[in-house]
C-alpha positions in Angstrom: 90.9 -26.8 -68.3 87.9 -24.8 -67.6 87.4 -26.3 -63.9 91.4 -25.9 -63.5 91.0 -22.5 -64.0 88.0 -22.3 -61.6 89.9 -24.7 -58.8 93.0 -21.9 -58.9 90.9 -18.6 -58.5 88.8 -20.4 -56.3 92.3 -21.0 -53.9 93.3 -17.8 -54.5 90.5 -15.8 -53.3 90.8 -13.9 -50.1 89.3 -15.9 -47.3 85.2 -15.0 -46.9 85.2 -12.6 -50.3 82.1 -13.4 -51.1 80.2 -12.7 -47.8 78.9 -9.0 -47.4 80.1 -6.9 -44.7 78.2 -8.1 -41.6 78.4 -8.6 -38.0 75.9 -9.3 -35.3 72.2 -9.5 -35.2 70.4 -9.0 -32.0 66.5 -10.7 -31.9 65.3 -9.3 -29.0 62.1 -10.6 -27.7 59.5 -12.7 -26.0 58.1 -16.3 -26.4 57.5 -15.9 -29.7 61.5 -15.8 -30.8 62.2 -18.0 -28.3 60.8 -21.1 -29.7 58.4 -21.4 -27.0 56.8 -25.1 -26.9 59.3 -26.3 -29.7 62.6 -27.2 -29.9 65.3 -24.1 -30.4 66.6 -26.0 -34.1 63.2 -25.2 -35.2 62.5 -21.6 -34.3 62.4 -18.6 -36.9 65.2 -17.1 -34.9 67.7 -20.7 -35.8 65.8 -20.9 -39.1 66.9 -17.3 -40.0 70.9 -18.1 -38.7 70.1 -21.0 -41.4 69.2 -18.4 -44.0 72.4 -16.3 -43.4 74.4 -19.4 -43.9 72.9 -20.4 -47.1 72.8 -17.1 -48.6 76.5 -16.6 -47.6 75.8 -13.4 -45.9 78.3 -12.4 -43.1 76.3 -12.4 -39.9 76.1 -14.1 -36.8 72.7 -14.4 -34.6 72.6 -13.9 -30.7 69.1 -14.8 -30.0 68.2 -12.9 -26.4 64.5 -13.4 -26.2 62.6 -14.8 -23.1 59.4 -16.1 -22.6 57.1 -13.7 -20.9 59.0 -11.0 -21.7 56.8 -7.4 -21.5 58.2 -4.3 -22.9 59.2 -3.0 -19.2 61.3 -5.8 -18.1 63.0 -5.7 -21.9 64.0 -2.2 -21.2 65.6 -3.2 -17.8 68.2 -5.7 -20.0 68.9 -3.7 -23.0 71.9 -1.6 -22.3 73.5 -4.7 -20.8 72.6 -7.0 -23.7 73.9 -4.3 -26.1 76.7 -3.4 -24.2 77.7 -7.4 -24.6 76.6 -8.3 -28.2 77.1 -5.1 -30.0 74.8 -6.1 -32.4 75.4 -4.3 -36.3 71.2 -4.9 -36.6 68.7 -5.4 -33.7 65.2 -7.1 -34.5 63.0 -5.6 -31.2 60.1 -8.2 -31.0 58.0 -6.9 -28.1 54.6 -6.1 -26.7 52.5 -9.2 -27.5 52.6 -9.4 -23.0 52.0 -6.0 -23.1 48.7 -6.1 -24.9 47.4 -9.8 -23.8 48.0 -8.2 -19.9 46.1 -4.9 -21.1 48.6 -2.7 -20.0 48.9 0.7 -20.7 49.8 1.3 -24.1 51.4 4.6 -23.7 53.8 2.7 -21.1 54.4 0.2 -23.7 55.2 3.0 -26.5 58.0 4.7 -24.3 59.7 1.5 -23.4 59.8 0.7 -26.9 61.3 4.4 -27.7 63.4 3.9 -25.1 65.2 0.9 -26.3 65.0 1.9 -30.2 66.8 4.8 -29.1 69.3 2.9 -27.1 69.9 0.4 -30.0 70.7 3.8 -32.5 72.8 5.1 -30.0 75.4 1.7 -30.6 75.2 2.5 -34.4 72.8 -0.7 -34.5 70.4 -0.8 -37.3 66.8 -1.0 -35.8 64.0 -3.5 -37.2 60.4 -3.1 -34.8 58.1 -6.6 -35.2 54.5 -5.5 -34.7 52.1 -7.9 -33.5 48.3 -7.4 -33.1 45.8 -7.7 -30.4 42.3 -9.8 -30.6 39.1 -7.9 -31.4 37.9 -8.4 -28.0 40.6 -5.8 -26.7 38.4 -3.6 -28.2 38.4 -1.0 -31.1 40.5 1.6 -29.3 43.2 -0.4 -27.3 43.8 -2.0 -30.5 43.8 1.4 -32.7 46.2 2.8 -29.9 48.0 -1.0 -29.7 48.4 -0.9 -33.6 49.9 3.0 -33.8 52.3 2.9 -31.3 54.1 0.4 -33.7 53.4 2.5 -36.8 54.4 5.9 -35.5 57.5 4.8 -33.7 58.8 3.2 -36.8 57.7 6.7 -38.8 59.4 8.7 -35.6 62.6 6.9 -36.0 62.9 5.7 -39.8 63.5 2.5 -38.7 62.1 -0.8 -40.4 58.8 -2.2 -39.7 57.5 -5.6 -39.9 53.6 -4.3 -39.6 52.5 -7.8 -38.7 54.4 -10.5 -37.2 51.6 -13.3 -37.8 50.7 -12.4 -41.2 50.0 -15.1 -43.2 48.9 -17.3 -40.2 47.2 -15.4 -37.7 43.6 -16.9 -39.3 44.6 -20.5 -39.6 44.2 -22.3 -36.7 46.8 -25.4 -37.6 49.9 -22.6 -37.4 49.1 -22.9 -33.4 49.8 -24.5 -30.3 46.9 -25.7 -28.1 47.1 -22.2 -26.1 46.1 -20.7 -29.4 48.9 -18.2 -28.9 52.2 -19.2 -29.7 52.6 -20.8 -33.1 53.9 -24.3 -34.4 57.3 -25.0 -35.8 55.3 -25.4 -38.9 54.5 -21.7 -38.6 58.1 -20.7 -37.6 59.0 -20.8 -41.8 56.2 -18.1 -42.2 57.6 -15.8 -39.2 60.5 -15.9 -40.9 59.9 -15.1 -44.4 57.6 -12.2 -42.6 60.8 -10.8 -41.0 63.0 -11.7 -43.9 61.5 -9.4 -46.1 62.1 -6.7 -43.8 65.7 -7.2 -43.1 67.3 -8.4 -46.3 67.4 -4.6 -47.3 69.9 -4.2 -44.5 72.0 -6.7 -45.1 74.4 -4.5 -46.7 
């Protein structure tokens, strides 16, 4: 009787009642969300369209990252890419080619203000990925690196994921050979590093 009762409210629920309000996530980045040296299936950017599945959350993925991307030439894409997806959240990953080219931080800072602002502008929900630079930047590029991440997220009340390889950035095994882009062993950790972040806004 019991799973007769179930099997007839189950039937009668409105199509996709359970899921939450959603819409479209934008992950906006460089190699490191584009599954650089691995296949796509095994990325953090797929793994987290997994994750929505699962959970039976209401969003789609549209995963616009490119390998080599810096902060300048993501600016130049961003009102088209918005203007196509319309993304409801966008996850801005940039400024790893930035740093690892030395350039100007400053530069770097107003691209990313640029396109934060851009992204509110749509009504899209803003998460900013922070990565680090290597000791042997040295202690102020890395100060200034490190703060332009920081302050913009402060500036804007927008989310921050403060470091995109915590948990792996020490352990050599979470890399490829170039010892810069990580493993699809690593891409779980990635994930779970950006998951904590964004589940808040999955409203």
């Amino acid at each position: 009787m019991t799973a007769l009762v179930t099997a007839l409210f189950t039937a009668l629920a409105p199509a996709g009642a359970s899921a939450a309000p959603g819409g479209k996530i934008l992950v906006y980045g460089d190699s490191l969300s584009a599954a650089y040296g691995i296949a796509q299936e095994r990325g953090w950017v797929a793994l987290l369209e997994a994750r929505l599945k699962l959970e039976r959350l209401n969003y789609s993925v549209a995963n616009a990252s490119i390998s080599g991307e810096t902060s300048s030439g993501g600016l130049v894409r961003m009102a088209k890419v918005l203007e196509r997806d319309k993304p409801a959240i966008t996850i801005i990953e940039l400024g790893a080619n930035d740093g690892l080219r030395g350039l100007p931080v400053a530069q770097m800072r107003k691209n990313l203000d640029t396109m934060i602002r851009q992204a509110k502008a749509i009504g899209s929900r803003v998460v900013l990925v922070g990565i680090k630079m290597p000791p042997n930047y040295g202690a102020d590029y890395n100060r200034a690196f490190d703060a332009a991440y920081t302050d913009l997220a402060k500036q804007h009340k927008i989310a921050l994921v403060p470091f995109f390889f915590e948990g792996i950035a020490d352990r050599r095994e979470f890399f490829q050979p170039d010892n810069l882009h990580p493993t699809a062993a690593a891409q779980p950790v990635l994930l779970e590093t950006v998951w904590k972040v964004l589940k808040p806004l999955l409203k």
